[in-house]
N, C-alpha and C positions, 0 to 999 in steps of 0.2 A: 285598325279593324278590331272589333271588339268580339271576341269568341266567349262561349260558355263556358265557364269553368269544367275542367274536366278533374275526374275522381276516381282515385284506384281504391275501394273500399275493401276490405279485408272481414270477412264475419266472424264472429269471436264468440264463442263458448266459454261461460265464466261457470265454473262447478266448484261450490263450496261445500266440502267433506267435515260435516259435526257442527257442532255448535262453533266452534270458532272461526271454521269456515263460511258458515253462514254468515256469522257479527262479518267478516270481510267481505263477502257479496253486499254487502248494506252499504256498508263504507263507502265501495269500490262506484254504489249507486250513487250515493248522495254527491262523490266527488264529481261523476257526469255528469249528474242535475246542474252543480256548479258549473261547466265547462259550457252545457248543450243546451239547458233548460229543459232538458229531460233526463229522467235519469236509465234511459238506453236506447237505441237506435233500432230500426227495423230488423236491420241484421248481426241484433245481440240477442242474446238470451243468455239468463241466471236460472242455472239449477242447484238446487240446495240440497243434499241427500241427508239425510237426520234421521234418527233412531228415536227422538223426542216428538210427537205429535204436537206438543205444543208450542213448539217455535214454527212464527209465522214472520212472514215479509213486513218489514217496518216502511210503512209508505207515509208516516204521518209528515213530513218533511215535504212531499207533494202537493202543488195547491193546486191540483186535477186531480181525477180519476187517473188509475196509471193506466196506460196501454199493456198489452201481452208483452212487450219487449222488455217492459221497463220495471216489472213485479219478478220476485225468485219462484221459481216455480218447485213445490217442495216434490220430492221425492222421498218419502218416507219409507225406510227400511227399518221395520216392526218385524219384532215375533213375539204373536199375541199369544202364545203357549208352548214354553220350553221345552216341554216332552217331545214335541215333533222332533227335536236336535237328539234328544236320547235315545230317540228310535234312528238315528241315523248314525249312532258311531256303536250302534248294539248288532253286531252281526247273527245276531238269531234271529232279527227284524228283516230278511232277505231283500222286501218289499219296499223300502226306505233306508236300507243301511247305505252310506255313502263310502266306499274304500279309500283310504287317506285320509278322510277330513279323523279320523281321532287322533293321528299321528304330529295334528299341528295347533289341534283344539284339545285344551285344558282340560278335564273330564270333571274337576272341581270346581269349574266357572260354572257347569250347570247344575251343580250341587248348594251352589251357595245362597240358595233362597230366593231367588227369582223367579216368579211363575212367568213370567214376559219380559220384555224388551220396549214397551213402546214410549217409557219416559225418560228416554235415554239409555247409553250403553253402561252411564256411569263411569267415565272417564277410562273405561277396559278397554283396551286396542281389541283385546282379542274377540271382544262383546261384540266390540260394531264390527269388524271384519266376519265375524259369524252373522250378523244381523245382515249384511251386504249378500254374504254368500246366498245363503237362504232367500233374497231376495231379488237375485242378478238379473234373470231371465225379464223382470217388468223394468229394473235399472238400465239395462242395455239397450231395451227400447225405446225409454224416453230419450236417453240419448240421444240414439239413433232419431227419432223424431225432433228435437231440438238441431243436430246438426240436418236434416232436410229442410228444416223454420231457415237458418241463418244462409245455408249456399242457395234457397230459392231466389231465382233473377228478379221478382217481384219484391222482394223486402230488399235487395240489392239495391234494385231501380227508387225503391224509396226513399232510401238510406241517402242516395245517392242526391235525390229531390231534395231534402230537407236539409242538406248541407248547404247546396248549392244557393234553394230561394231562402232559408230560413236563417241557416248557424250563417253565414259569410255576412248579409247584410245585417244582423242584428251584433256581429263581431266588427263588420266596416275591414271588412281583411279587402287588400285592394288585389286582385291577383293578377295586376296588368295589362298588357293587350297579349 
């Protein structure tokens, strides 16, 4: 008797934090394109958080358009003017002063000539963790929206499709009766 293959897929959140994490969402793509001939499944998604505007998703390795699964979806945490952070560790600023955040933020990181943040943090941990901070509330959401993309039963049920009629016969995996 010959039954359909059956599949326990698991959805998977890839988040690469900075530039280097990004260069590893790329990798991590190019080595599924190798495995799957694509480089992500229905119920993957790559988010890329960067503080660089202009690091984008390296798709030229792709001989398709990519699908949403299969592209980094960036998540840029920018601050496109550092005095907003000075009015937040300035307790005379009632209005925007944050209690704490001076206590773990440098006060000389915002002295040091930066009008912004959005070409990167410049290799300062402390940069992009304030670059993150300042921008959690829209971080937490994509998130939060990529992990509902990956446990939806539809990109499951896909995921699930394309294993079955696509990766098995194009791999010849024999999976028995």
């Amino acid at each position: 008797m010959n039954r359909a293959p059956s599949f326990s897929v698991s959805p998977c959140l890839f988040i690469g934090l900075g530039t280097n994490g990004w260069q590893i969402l790329n990798d991590l793509r190019k080595l599924t394109f190798e495995e799957f001939g694509r480089a992500g499944l229905p119920c993957f998604r790559y988010l890329g958080i960067e503080t660089d505007v202009r690091n984008r998703s390296d798709n030229s390795f792709l001989p398709h358009t990519p699908e949403d699964d299969e592209v980094i979806h960036p998540i840029y945490t920018t601050i496109p003017d550092i005095s907003v952070v000075k009015r937040r560790i300035d307790p005379k600023c009632p209005d925007e002063y944050v209690e704490g955040l001076e206590a773990w933020l440098d006060p000389g990181l915002i002295d040091r000539g930066n009008k912004s943040y959005e070409s990167g943090a410049g290799h300062i941990r402390q940069a992009g963790r304030l670059c993150l901070w300042e921008n959690w509330e829209d971080t937490r959401n994509r998130i939060r929206s990529a992990l509902d993309d990956i446990r939806d039963s539809t990109n499951k049920a896909l995921t699930e499709e394309f294993l079955r009629n696509d990766y098995i016969k194009r791999k010849q995996i024999d999976l028995g009766s």
